[in-house]
N, C-alpha and C positions, 0 to 999 in steps of 0.2 A: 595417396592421390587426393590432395587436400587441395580446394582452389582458395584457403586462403581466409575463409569467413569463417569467424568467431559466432558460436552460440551464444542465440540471447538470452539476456538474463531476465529469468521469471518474476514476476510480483505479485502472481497471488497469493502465495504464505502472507507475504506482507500486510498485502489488504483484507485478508482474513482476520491474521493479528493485532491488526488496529482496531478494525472492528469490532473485536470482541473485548478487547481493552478498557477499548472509548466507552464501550456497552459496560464493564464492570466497574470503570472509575466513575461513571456516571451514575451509575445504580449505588455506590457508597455515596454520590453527595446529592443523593433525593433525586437525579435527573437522568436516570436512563434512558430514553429518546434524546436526549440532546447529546448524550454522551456516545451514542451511537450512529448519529450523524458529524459529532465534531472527527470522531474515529472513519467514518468511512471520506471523507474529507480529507485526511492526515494521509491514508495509504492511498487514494485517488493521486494524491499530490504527490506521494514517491515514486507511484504506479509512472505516470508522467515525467517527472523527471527521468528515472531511469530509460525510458523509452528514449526519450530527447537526447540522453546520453547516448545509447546504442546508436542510434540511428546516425550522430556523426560520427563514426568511425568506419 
């Protein structure tokens, strides 16, 4: 008994994962705050996307 609607697809690994990323690529090049804001920016913006996607179908 299914009416039909696909599960959405999650993005918080993602933006967890960016975040920590941005945080460690940042932290090898002397700049972890900028590296932890360019990362939560990066998964913010797939975060978005992906929604944008679900949402038209």
């Amino acid at each position: 008994m299914t009416n039909g609607k696909k599960n959405p697809t999650g993005a918080g690994a993602i933006i967890a994962l960016l975040i920590l990323g941005g945080a460690i690529v940042g932290g090898m090049m002397g700049q972890p705050s900028a590296g932890l804001l360019i990362g939560t920016a990066l998964g913010l913006l797939i975060a978005l996307l992906l929604w944008l996607r679900e949402r038209g179908k």
